[in-house]
KOLGUFI-304277 format. One record per residue: x, y, z of N, C-alpha, C in turn; residue in three letters. Coordinates in steps of 0.1 Angstrom, whole numbers, plus 5000, padded with zeros to 4 digits. Each point is the difference from the previous one (the first is absolute). Layout:
KOLGUFI-304277
XYZXYZXYZALA ...
END
This chain:
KOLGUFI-304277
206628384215500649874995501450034995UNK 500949905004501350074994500149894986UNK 501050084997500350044984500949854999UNK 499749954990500349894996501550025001UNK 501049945003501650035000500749864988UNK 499649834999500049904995499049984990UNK 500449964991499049894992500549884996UNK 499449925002500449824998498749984990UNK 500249934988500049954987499149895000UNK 499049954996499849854995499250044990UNK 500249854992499150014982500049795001UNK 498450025004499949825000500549924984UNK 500250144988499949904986501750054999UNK 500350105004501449964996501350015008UNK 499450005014500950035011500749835004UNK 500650015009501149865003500049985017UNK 499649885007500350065015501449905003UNK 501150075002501049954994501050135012UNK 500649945010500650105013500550114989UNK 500849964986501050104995499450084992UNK 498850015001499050134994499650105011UNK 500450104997499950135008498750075003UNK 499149934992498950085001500050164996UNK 500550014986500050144997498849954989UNK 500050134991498850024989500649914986UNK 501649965001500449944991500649845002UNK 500149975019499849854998498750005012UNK 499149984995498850015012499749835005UNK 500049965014498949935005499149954992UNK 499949855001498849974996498749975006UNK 500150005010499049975011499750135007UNK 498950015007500450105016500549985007UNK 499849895007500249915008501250024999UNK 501149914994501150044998500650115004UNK 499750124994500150144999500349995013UNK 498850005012500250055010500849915010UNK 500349874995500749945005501550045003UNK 500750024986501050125001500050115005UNK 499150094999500050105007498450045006UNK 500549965014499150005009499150134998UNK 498750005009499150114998501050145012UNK 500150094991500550145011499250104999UNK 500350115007499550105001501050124984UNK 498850014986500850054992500449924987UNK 499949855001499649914992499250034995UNK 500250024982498749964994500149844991UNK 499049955001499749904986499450064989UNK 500949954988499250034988499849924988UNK 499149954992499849894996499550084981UNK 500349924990500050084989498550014996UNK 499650094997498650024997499349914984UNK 499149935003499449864993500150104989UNK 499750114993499350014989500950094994UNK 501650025008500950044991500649974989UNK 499750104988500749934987498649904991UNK 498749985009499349894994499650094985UNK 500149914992499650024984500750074992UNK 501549985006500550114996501249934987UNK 499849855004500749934991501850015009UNK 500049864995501749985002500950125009UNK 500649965010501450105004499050155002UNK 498749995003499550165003500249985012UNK 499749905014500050035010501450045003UNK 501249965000501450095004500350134994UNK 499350064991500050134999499050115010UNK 498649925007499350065002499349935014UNK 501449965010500149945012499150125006UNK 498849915012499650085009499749915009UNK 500650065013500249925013498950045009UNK 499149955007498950055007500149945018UNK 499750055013500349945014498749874998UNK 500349925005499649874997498550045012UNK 499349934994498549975007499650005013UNK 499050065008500149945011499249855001UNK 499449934987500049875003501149874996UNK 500550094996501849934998500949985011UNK 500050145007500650015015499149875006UNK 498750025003499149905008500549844995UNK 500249974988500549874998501449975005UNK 501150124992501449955005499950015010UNK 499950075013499950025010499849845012UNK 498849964991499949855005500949895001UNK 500550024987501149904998501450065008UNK 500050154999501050045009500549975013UNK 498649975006500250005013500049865002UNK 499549944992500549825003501149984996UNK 500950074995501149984998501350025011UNK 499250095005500950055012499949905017UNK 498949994999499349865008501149905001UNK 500249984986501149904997501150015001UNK 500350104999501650105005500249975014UNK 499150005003500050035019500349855002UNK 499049954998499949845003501449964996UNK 501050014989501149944992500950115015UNK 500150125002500950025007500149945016UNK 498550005006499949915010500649875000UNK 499849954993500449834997501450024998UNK 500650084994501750034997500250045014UNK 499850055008500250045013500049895008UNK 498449955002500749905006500749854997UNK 499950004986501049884996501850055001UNK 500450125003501050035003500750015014UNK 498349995012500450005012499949875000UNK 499849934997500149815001501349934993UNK 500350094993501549994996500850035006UNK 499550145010501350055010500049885010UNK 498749985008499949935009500749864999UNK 499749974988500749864998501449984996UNK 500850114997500849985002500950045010UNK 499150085006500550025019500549905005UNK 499149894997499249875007501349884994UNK 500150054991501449934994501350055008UNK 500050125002501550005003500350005015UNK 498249995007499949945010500949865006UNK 499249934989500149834997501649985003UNK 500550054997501250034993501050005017UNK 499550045007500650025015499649895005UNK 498849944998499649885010500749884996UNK 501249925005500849884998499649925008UNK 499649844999500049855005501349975000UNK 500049875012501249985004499149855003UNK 500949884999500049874999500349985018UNK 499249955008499750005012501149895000UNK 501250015010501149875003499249905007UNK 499350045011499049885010499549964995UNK 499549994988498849914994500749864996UNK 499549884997500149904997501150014986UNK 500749914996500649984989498849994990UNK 500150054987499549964986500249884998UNK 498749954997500649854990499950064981UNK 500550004995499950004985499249874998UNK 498950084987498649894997500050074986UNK 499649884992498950064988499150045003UNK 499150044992499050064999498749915005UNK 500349834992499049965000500649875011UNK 500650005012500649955009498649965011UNK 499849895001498749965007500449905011UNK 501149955000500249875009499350035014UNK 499349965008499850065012501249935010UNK 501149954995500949965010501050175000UNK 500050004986500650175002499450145004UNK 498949974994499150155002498949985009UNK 500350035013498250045010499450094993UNK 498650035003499650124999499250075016UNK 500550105000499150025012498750054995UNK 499349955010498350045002499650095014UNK 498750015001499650105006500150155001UNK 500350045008500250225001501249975013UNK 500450154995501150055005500150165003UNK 500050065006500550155000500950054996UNK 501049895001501050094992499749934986UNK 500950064988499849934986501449914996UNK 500549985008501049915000500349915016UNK 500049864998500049965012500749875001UNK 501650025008500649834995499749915013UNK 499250055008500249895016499749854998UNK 499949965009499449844996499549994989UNK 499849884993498949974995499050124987UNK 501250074998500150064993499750014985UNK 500150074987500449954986501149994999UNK 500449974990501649964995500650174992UNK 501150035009500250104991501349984985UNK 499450034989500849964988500350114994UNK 501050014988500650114992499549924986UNK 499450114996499749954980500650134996UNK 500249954990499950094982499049964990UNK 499650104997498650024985500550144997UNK 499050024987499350154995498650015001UNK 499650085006498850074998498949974993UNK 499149904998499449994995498250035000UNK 499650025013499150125001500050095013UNK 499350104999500750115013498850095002UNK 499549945010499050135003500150075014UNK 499450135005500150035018498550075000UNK 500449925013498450015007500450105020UNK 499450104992500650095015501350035007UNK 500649905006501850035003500249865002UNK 499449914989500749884997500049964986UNK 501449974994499949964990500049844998UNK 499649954986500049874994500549984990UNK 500849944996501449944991499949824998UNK 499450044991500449834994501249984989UNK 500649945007501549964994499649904992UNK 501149934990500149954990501949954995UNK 500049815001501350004997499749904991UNK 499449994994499849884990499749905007UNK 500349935009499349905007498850025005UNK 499650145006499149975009499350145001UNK 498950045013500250135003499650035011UNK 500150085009500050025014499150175000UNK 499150035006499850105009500650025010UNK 500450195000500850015008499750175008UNK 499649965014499350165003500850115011UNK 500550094992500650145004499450025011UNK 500450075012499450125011500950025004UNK 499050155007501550075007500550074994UNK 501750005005500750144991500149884987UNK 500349875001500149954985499150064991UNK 499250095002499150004987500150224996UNK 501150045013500250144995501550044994UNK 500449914995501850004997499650074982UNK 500950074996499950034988500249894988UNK 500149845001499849894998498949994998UNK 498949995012498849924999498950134994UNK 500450135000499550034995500050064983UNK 501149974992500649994989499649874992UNK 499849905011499649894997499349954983UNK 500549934994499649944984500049865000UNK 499149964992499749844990501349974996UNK 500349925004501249914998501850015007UNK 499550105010501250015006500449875007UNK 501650014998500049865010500850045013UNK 499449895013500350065013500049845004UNK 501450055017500049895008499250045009UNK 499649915006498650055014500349905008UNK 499850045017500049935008499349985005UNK 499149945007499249995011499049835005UNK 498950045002499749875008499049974991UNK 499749905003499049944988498449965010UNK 499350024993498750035008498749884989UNK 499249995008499049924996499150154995UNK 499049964992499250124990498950015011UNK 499350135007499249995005498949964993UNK 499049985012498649924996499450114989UNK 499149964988499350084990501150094991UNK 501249975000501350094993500349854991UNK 500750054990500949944989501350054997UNK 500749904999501250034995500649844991UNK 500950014991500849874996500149915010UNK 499849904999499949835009499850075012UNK 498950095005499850065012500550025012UNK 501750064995500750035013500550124995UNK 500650105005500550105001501150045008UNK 501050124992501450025009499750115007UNK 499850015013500750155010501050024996UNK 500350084995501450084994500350075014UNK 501749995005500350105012501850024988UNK 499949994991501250094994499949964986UNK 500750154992499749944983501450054992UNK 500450004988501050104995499749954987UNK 500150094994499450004984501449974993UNK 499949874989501049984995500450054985UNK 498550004996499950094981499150065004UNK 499450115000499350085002499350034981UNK 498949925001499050004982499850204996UNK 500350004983499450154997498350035003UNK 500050095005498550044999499450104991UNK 499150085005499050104990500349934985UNK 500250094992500249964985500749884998UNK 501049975003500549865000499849865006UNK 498350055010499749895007499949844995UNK 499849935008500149874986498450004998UNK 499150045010498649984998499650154983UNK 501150075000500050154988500449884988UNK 501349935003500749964988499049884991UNK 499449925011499449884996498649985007UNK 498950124994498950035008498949894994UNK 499349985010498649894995499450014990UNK 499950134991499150044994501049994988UNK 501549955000500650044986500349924993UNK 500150044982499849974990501049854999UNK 499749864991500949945002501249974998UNK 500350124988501650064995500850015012UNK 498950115009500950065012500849885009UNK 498949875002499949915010501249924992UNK 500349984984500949944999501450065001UNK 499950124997501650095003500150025014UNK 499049955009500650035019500249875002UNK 499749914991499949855003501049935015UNK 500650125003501549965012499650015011UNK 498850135001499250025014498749925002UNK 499249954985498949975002500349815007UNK 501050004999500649875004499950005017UNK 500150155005499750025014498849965008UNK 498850014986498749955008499149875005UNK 499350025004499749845002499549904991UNK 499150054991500149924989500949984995UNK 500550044994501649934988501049945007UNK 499850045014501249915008499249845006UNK 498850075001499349844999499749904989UNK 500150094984499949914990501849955001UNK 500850085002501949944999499849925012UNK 499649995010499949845011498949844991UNK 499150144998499649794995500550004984UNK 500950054994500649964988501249945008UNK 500750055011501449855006498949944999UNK 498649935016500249955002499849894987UNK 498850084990499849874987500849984997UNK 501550064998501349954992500249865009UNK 500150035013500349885005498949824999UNK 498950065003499249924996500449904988UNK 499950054988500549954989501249935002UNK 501150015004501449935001499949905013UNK 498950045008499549885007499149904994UNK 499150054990499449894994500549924992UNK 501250114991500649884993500949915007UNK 500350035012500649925005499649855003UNK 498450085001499249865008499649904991UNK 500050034989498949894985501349865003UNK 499249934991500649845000500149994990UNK 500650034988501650035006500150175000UNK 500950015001500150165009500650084984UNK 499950135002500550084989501650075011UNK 500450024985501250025007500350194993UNK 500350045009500450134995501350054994UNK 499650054990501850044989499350145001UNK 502250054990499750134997500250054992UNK 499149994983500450064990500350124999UNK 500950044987501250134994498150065004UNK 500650114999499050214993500150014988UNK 501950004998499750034986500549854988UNK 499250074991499849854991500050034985UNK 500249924994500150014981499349945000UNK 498549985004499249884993498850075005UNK 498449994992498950085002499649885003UNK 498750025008498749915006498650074997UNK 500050064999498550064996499750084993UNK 501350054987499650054991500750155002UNK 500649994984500950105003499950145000UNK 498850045000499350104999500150055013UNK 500049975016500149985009501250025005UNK 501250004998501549954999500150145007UNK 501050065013501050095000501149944995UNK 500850124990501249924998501050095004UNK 501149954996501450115004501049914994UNK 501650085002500849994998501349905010UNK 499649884996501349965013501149934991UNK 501250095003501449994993499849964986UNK 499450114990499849954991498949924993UNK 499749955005498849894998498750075004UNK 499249954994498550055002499549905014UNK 499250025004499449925012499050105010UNK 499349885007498650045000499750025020UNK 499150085003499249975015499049864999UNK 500349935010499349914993498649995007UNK 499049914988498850045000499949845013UNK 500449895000499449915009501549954999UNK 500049895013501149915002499349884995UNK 499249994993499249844997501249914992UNK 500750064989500749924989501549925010UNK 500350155015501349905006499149925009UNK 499150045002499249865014499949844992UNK 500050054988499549904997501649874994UNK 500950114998501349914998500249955012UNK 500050015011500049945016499349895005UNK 498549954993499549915003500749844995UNK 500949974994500449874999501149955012UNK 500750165001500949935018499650075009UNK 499150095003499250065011499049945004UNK 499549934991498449994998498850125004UNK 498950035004499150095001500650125006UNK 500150124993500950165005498950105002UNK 500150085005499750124998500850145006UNK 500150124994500550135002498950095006UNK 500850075009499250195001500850084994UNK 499950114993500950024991499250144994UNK 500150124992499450074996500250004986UNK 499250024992499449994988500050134993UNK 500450034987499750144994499249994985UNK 498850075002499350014989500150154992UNK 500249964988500350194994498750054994UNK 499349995009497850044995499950075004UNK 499950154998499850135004498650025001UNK 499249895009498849995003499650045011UNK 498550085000499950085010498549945007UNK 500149894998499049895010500250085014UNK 499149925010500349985012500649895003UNK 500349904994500449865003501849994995UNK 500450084991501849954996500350085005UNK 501349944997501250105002501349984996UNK 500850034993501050024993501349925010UNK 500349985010500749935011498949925006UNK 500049915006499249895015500649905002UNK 499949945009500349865010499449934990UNK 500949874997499749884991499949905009UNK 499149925005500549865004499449914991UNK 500649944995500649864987500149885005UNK 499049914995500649875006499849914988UNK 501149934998499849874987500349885009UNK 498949894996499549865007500549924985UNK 500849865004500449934986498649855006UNK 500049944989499249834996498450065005UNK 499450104996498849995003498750024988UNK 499350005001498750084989499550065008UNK 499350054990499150175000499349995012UNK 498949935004499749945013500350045017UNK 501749934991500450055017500750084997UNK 500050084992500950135001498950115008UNK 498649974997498750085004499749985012UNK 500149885005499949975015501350055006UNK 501050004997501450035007499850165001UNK 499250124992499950154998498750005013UNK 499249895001499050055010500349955012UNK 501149885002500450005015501350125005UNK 500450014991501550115003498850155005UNK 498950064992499750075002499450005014UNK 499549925006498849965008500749995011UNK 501349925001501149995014500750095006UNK 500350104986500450155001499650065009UNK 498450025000499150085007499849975013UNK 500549794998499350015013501150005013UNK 501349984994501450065007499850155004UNK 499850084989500550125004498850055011UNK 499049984998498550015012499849945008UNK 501349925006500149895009501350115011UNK 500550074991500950105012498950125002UNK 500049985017498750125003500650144997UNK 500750074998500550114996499449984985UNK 500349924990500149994988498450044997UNK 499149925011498849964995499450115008UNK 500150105006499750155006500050094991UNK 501350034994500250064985499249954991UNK 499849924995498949954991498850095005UNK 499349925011498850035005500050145000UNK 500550145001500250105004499950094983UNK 501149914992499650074983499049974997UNK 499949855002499249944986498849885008UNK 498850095007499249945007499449864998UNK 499550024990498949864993501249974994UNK 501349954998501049924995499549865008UNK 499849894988500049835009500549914990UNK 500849915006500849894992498949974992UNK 500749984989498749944988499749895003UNK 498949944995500149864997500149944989UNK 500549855006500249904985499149974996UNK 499749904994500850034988499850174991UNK 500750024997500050154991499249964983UNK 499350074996499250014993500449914988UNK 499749954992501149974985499650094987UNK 499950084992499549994985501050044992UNK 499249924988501350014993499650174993UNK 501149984986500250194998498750004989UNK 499749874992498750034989498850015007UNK 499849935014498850045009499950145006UNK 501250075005500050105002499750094989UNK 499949954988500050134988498449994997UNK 499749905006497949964997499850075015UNK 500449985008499450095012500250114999UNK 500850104993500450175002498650034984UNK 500049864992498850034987498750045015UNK 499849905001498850005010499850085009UNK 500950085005499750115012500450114992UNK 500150014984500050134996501350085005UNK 501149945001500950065004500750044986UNK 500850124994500649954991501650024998UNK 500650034993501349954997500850144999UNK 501250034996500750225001498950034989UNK 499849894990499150094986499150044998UNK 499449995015498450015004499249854989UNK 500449924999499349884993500049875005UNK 499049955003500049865006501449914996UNK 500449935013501349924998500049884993UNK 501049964993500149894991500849925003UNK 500449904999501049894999501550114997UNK 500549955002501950084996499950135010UNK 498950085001500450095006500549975012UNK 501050145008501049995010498850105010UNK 499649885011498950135007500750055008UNK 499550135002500950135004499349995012UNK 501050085008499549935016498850095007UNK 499750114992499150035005498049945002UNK 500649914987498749884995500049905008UNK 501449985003500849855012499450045017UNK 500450114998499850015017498750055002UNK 499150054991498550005000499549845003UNK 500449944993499549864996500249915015UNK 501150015006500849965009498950085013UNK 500050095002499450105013498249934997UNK 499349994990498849954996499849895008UNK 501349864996500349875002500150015018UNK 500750085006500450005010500649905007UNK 501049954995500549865003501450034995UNK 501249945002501349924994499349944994UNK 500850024983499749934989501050004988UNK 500449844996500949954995499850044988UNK 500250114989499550014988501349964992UNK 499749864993500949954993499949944987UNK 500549944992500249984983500250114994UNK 501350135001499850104989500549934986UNK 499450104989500449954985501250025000UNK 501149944990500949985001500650154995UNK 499450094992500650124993500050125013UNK 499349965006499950125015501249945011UNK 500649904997500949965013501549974997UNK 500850015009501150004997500649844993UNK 501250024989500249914997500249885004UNK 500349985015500749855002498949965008UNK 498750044998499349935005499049854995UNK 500249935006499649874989498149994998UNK 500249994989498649964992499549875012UNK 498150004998499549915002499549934992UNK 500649845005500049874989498950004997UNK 498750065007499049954993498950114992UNK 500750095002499450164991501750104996UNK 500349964990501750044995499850205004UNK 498550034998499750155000500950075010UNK 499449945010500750035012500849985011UNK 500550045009500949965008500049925013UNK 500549975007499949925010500550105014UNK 499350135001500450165002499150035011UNK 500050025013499350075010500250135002UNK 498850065003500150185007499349965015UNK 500750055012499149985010499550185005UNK 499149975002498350135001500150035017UNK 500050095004499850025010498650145002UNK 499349965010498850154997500650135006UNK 499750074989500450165006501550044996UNK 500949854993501150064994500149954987UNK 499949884999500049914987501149904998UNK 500650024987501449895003501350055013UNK 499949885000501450015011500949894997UNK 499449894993500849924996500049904987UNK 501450074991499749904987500749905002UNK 499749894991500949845000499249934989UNK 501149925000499549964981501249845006UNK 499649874991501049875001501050064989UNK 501249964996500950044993500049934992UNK 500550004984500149894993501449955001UNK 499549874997501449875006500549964986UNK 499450034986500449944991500950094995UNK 501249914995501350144992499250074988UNK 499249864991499750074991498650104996UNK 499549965010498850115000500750115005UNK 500950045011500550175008500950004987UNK 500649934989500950084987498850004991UNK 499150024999498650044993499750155006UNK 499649985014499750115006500750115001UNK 501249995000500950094995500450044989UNK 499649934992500250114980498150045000UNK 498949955007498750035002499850155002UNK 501350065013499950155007501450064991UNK 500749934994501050094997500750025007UNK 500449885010501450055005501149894996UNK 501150115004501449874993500449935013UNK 499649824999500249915012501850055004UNK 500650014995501649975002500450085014UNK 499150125004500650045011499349945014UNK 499349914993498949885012500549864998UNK 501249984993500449855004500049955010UNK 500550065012500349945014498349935002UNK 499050134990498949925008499149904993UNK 500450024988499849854989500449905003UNK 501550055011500649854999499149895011UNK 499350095008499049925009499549914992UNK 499550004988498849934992501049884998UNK 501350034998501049894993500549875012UNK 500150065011500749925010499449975009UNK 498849924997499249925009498150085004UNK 499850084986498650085005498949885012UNK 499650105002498349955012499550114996UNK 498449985004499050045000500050125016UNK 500150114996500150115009499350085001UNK 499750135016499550124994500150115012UNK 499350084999500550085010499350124999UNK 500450125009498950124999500950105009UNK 500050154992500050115009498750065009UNK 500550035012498950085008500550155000UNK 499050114999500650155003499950015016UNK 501150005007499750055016498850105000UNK 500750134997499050134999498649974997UNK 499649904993498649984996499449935008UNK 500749905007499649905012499850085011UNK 500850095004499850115012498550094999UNK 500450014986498650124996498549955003UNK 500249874997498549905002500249945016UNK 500749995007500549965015499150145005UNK 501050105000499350125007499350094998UNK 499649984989498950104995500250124992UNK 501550004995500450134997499550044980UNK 499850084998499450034985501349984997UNK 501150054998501450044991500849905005UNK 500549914988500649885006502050085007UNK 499650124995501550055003500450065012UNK 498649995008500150005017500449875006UNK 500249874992500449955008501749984999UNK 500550074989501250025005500850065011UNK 501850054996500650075012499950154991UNK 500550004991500550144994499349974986UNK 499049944999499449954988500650024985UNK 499450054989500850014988500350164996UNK 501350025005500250195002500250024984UNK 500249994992499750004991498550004992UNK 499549935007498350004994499750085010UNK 500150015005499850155011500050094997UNK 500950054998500350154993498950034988UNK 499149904995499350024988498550005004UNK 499749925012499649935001498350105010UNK 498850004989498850055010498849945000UNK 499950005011498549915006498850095005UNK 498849974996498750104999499649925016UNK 500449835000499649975012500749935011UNK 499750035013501549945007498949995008UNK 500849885014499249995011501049985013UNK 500750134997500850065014499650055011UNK 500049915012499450105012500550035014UNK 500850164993500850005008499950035020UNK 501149925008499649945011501050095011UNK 500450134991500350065012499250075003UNK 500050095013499450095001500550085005UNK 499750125006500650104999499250095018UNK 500350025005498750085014500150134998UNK 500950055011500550135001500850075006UNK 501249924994501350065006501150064990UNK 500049914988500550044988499749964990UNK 500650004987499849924990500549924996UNK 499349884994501049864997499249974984UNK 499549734989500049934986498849954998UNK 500349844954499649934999500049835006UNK 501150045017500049905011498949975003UNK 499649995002498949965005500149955020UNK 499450115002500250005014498650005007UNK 498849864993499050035010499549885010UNK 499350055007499349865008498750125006UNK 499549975009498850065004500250175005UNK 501749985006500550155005500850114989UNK 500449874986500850064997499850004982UNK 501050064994499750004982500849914997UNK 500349874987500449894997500550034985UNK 501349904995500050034982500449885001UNK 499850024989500449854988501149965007UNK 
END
């Protein structure tokens, strides 16, 4: 047996397995295993391990005077040895896999600089391009051809129509030596399918989510048992990449992935705008915008649209609420509603309303606010309470049935917000003291954990319990007069309270306050030493009471909240564009219901867009 030439070190109680220990008798191994991991088994190696019972009883600091190192066991060998060799198993396996993930690296980038030689060229004999959108359907412009062909492009008789688009990328998968490309231009989207050398150019195989490209070719009807958008598809016979999208780590599917947090989703808020949801909630927030300015168009008598200031010296809901700042010296405010100018316009306008954005300074971390939103405002003059309630449930109700009356409008609907159906009228009525005996009765209770009382301000989590229970539009109205804003007028026949509506929607809650205004000078110069404010910077709107008052009223709607309950969305800040970047930045949600609608196959990598449908991943 030859003579030991090495000794390698371990001590399980005071050794370290740590690469920068040498394994001597003074920094030893703590393991075997280890041990021999460093230094493999040789011919001449020894192991030596410190003997258990050196130093025992000898009291403190005896074992380092009276170190003795012993060759480790042969049932020690029989254990490390085990673990040894599955370690090495693993070595093999990690170096194989590094091998061949490095020949798939070579290969593929062979395969790239292959690509790289193979060039397309735009065929002169072919038909002229027509330039189309995306979502171009006329059949006076577009044939499609049908049936089979041998070749994959074919202009003879009776042919498809050959056309030139622009899009980006919006899903991309390949199936053998044919690729599929669904483009995307905001109008519309087209399938569009590669062969041939089109699909070996260092283009198509670099290929990424959201590049944008012109493409030529013929437009084809979807074979029988296939799907594609409005079931036609492009033979591509030429392409050229115009923005070529980042991939791997910078993919948009990396930046704004399905699964991420909703911080993330609001700081990419620019891409998630890319996907199909959020670009279907930004189509039916036009089309509802328009709906509305068609409806007020249509009433008898019609509302007319103005455009109040942003910024303003005068509070509406309490100045607690108020952004303020500095303009030229003067203090002045974001303003909280346009109600106080709509309402100076009704003696030579008659009935007005604004879209307009609104700023609240509530650093509230609801689902439902937001610090910026779409205001639409409308003040109606010579009416009562009555028809101020009937006028909030026909405006709402014509809305819906405009904007679900454009089939695009009413696809998008159907596609977010399945079970969405026009409500019906009449909408619920109760007043706010019945509502405080119904939340007693269903045990609901109030932030204090204590059954609700008269005065209390029910917090909406009690509201939209109550509301989702009800399952109905419901007019919850008379608040006490200390819960509502000042210029709203008392009811003549209970002074408690006001002549004040919340309208309830299920699954979101209010979307819309409105209250009659008071018309007497001298009850609004009450109301105003009542809250403590000084009338003098509100003449203009005192002077209404002086110069011919009527009996008026009127109501804000939040767009974003009307969208939220339209399409089903939990966070009323999906239905904005760039929602409140400011409450953003702060802003975290335990629950979201993003589903993102891209997807991704296997070509490269691509997006909280939401990029899905049955092929693909979807976002907000």
């Amino acid at each position: 047996m030859a003579t030991p030439s090495k000794s390698v070190c371990f001590d399980e109680e005071l050794g370290t397995d740590d690469p920068s220990v040498d394994g001597s008798q003074q920094k030893p191994y703590k393991t075997f295993v280890f041990a021999q991991i460093q230094h493999p088994p040789s011919e001449g190696l020894q192991y030596l391990t410190r003997k258990k019972d050196a130093g025992a009883d000898q009291g403190p600091g005896v074992s380092e005077l009276h170190e003795e190192w012993v060759p480790a066991t042969q049932s020690a060998f029989k254990k490390a040895n085990k673990f040894y060799d599955q370690y090495k198993k693993k070595q093999a396996r990690g170096e194989e896999l590094a091998v061949r993930e490095k020949q798939e690296s070579d290969k593929r980038q062979q395969a790239l600089e292959d690509a790289k030689k193979v060039q397309i060229q735009q065929d002169p004999r072919l038909p002229k391009a027509l330039k189309i959108r995306l979502n171009e359907k006329d059949p006076a412009l577009i044939k499609l051809r049908t049936g089979e062909s041998k070749r994959d492009v074919d202009y003879s008789d009776g042919r498809g129509t050959r056309v030139r688009v622009t899009g980006r990328v919006h899903r991309l998968r390949s199936q053998k030596d044919v690729f599929f490309l669904t483009l995307q231009d905001g109008y519309g989207f087209l399938q569009c399918v590669l062969t041939g050398d089109l699909t070996k150019t260092y283009d198509a195989l670099t290929m990424t989510l959201e590049t944008s490209l012109e493409v030529y070719g013929e437009m084809w009807e979807v074979p029988p048992k296939q799907h594609a958008p409005d079931d036609r598809e492009l033979h591509v016979d030429y392409y050229t990449v115009i923005g070529k999208a980042a991939g791997d780590k910078e993919a948009i599917t990396t930046r704004v992935a399905p699964d991420a947090d909703a911080q993330t989703l609001y700081d990419n808020r620019h891409l998630v705008l890319r996907g199909e949801n959020a670009s279907s909630v930004m189509k039916v927030r036009a089309g509802v915008l328009r709906a509305f300015r068609q409806t007020y168009e249509e009433f008898s008598p019609s509302c007319l649209e103005v455009t109040p200031p942003c910024m303003v010296q005068t509070q509406v809901e309490g100045g607690a609420t108020l952004f303020a700042f500095d303009y030229y010296g003067q203090k002045a405010y974001l303003t909280q509603s346009s109600q106080l100018y709509l309402e100076t316009c009704l003696p030579s306008l008659g009935n007005v309303f604004c879209v307009a954005p609104s700023f609240r300074a509530e650093k509230s971390q609801t689902r439902r606010h937001l610090s910026e939103y779409t205001h639409i405002e409308a003040e109606l003059d010579f009416i009562t309470f009555d028809d101020l309630l009937v006028h909030l449930e026909l405006v709402m109700c014509r809305v819906i049935e405009i904007a679900l009356a454009i089939p695009q409008i009413a696809q998008l609907v159907r596609d977010l917000n399945p079970g969405f159906r026009v409500p019906e009228r009449p909408f619920k009525r109760m007043k706010y003291a019945d509502a405080i005996d119904w939340l007693v009765q269903h045990d609901i209770k109030n932030t204090e954990n204590e059954p609700h009382k008269f005065g209390d301000d029910i917090a909406e989590a009690a509201e939209r319990k109550m509301t989702d229970i009800i399952n109905r539009p419901i007019f919850l109205t008379h608040f006490p007069t200390e819960i509502k804003a000042f210029y709203m007028k008392k009811d003549p026949e209970d002074p408690r309270v006001t002549e004040s509506v919340d309208c309830l929607m299920p699954g979101v809650g209010e979307i819309v306050g409105g209250s009659m205004r008071m018309d007497d000078y001298e009850e609004l110069m009450e109301a105003y030493q009542r809250v403590e404010i000084d009338p003098t910077p509100y003449y203009w709107y005192t002077d209404q009471r002086k110069y011919g008052t009527s009996p008026h009223g009127g109501y804000g709607l939040g767009l974003e909240r009307f969208l939220a309950w339209m399409c089903g969305r939990y966070l009323v800040a999906f239905g904005g564009h760039f929602e409140d970047q400011v409450r953003a930045i702060e802003m975290r949600c335990d629950t979201l219901d993003y589903e993102p609608t891209y997807q991704y196959h296997s070509i490269t990598s691509a997006s909280r867009f939401i990029f899905a449908d049955a092929s693909h991943t979807t976002f907000e």
